[in-house]
C-alpha positions in Angstrom: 4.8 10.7 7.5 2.8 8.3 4.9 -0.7 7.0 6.0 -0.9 3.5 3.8 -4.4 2.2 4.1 -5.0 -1.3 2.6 -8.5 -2.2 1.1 -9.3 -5.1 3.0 -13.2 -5.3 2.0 -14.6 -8.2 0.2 -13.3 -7.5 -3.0 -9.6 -6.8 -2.3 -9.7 -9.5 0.3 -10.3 -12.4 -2.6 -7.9 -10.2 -5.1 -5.1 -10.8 -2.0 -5.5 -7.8 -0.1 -3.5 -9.9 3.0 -0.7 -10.7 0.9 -0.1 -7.0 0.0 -0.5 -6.3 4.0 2.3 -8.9 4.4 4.5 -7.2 1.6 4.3 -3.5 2.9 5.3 -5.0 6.3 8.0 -7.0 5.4 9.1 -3.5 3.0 9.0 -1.3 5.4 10.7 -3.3 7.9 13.6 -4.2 5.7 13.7 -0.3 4.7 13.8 0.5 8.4 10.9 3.0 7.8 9.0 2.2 10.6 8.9 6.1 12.1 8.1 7.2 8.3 4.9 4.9 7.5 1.4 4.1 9.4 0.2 0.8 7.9 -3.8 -0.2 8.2 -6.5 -1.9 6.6 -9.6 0.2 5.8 -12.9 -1.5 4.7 -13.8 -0.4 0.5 -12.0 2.2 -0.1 -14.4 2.7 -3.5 -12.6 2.0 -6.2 -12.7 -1.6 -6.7 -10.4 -2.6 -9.7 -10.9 -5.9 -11.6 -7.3 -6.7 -10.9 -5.5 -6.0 -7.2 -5.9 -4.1 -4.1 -6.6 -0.6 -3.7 -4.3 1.1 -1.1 -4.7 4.7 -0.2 -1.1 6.4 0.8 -2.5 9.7 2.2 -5.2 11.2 -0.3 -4.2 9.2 -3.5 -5.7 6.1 -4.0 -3.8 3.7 -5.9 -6.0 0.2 -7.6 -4.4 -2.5 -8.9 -1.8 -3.3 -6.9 -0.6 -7.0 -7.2 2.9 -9.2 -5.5 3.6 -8.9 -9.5 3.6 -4.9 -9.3 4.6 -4.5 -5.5 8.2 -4.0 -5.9 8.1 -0.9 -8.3 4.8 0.2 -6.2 6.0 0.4 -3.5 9.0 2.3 -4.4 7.3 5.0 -6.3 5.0 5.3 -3.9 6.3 5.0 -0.6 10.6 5.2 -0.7 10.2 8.1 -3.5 7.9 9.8 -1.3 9.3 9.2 1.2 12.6 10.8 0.2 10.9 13.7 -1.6 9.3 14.7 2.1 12.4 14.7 3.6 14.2 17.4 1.5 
């Protein structure tokens, strides 16, 4: 089980925190991971990045994540993870 926390504080939230909530929802929908992820926003997570959201998956903290980046994010991150837990 992955627990993705969004930054949805000030900062990420004018860097477009709510389209990256959007993305990861749409993601793991079409992934039909549903039973594998626990999505939720999470006020300033501390480390505020001049470009992106930060999004915490478990312990790691991730900054700079962008709809230019999500793709390859999120498939590191969350399928690749995903698949490594399962074996």
């Amino acid at each position: 089980m992955l627990f993705v926390q969004v930054c949805v504080g000030s900062s990420c939230h004018l860097k477009g925190s709510q389209d990256i909530v959007e993305l990861l929802q749409k993601a793991v929908e079409e992934y039909h991971i549903d039973d594998d992820v626990v999505l939720s926003g999470s006020f300033c997570i501390g480390k505020c990045n001049r470009i992106g959201v930060t999004v915490q998956i478990n312990d790691d903290v991730h900054v700079g994540v962008t709809r230019d980046n999500f793709r390859e994010f999120f498939k590191k991150n969350i399928l690749d993870e995903i698949k490594n837990e399962g074996k």
